[in-house]
Structure formats: C-alpha cells, structure tokens
C-alpha positions as CSV (number, residue, x, y, z in Angstrom):
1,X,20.7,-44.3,99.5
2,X,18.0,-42.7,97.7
3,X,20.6,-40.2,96.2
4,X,22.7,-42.7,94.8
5,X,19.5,-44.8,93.4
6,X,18.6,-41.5,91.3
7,X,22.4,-40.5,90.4
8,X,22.8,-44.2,88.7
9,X,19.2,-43.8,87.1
10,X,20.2,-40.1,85.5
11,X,23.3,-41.9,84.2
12,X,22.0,-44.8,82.9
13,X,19.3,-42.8,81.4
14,X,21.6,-39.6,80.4
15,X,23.9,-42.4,78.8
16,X,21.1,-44.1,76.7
17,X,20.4,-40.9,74.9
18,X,24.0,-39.9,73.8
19,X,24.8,-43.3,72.4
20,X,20.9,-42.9,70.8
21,X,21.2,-47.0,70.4
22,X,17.7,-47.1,69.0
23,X,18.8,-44.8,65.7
24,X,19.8,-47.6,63.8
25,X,22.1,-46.7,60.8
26,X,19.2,-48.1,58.1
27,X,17.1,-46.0,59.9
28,X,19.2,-42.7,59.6
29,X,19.5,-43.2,56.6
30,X,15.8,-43.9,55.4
31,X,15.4,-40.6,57.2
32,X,17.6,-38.4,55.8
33,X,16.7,-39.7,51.7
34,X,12.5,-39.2,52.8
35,X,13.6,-35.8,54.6
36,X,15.9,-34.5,52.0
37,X,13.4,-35.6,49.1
38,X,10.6,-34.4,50.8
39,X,11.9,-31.0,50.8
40,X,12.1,-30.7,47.1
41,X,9.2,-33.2,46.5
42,X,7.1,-29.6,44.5
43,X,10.3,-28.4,42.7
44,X,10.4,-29.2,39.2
45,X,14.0,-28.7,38.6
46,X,15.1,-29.8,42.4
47,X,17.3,-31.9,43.4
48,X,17.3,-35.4,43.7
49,X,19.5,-38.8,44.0
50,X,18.7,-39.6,40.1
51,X,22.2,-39.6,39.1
52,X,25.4,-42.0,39.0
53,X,26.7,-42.8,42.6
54,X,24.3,-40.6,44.4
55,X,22.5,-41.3,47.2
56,X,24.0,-42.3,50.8
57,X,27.8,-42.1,51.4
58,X,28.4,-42.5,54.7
59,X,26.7,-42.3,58.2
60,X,28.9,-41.9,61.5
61,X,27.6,-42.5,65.1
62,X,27.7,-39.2,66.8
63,X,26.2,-37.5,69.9
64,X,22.6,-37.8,70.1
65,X,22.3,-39.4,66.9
66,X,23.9,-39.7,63.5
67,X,25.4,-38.2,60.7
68,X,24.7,-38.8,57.4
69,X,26.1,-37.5,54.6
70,X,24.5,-37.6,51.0
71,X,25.6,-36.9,47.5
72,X,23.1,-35.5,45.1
73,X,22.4,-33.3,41.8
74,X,19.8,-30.9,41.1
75,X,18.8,-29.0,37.9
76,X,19.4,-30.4,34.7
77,X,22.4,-31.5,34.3
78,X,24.5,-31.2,31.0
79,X,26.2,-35.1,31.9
80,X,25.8,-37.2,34.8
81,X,29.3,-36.2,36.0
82,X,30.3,-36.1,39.5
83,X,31.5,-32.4,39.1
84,X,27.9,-31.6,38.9
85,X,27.3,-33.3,42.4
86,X,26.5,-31.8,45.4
87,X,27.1,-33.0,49.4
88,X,24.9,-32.4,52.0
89,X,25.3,-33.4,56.0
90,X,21.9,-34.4,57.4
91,X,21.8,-35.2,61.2
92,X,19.2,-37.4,62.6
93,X,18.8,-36.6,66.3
94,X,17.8,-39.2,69.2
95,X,14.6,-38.5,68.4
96,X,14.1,-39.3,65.0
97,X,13.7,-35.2,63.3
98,X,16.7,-34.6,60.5
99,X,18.5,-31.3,60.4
C-alpha cells in the first residue's frame, strides 16, 4: 500500500512539473523581454525591441516550460524594415531561468 501511495505521489508530482502550470504565458514572456534586454543592457549599439513589430511573437507550452520566440533588431539600422529583423527562441524552464 505504501508503494502505491508513493507511485501516485511521484506521478502527480512528476506530472505538475512537465505541464509547469505555474509558468503562465504573461510570465514567460516578461522573462524572456527582461532576460534578453538585460543581456545587452551595456551595449551601445545592441539589440533591442525598438523597432516596428518587434517584441513577442508567439509563446508555445512545451515540456518543462515554454517557448517564446521574439523578434528584434540591433545596430543601427538604415530603415526600420523587417529585413533588418532578427528571431530569437528563449525557453523559460519550470523554474523560472530563460535559455
């Protein structure tokens, strides 16, 4: 009995951190713009979402977390064109740390 008490413990518990419930998608994606920006926060000529249409573009619920993809532009820029933008994939884990 004691086995089967711990099995459905471990699953419930193994379950609750795939499905991550607690990494909302507002809260992906506030991580991955402060992560991102913070990572180019001493660059003069980093990049950054200060251009047309950048920013977030999508987030998707995956294992242990979520994706989220941004669009940005760095250096300065001849024309705020999309050519000129880049993509990046961030993934915020169950834990709250982007990579």
């Amino acid at each position: 009995m004691k086995k089967l008490i711990l099995s459905v413990i471990s699953l419930i518990f193994i379950a609750g951190i795939t499905s991550s419930p607690w990494i909302t998608v507002s809260f992906a994606e506030h991580r991955a713009i402060n992560t991102f920006e913070g990572q180019w926060k001493n660059v003069s000529d980093g990049c950054g979402f200060d251009c047309k249409n950048c920013g977030v573009k999508s987030t998707e619920k995956v294992l242990f977390g979520r994706k989220v993809v941004v669009e940005y532009a760095c250096g300065t820029l001849p024309s705020d064109s999309p050519e000129y933008h880049k993509r990046k994939e961030l993934f915020v884990s169950f834990l709250g740390t982007v990579h």
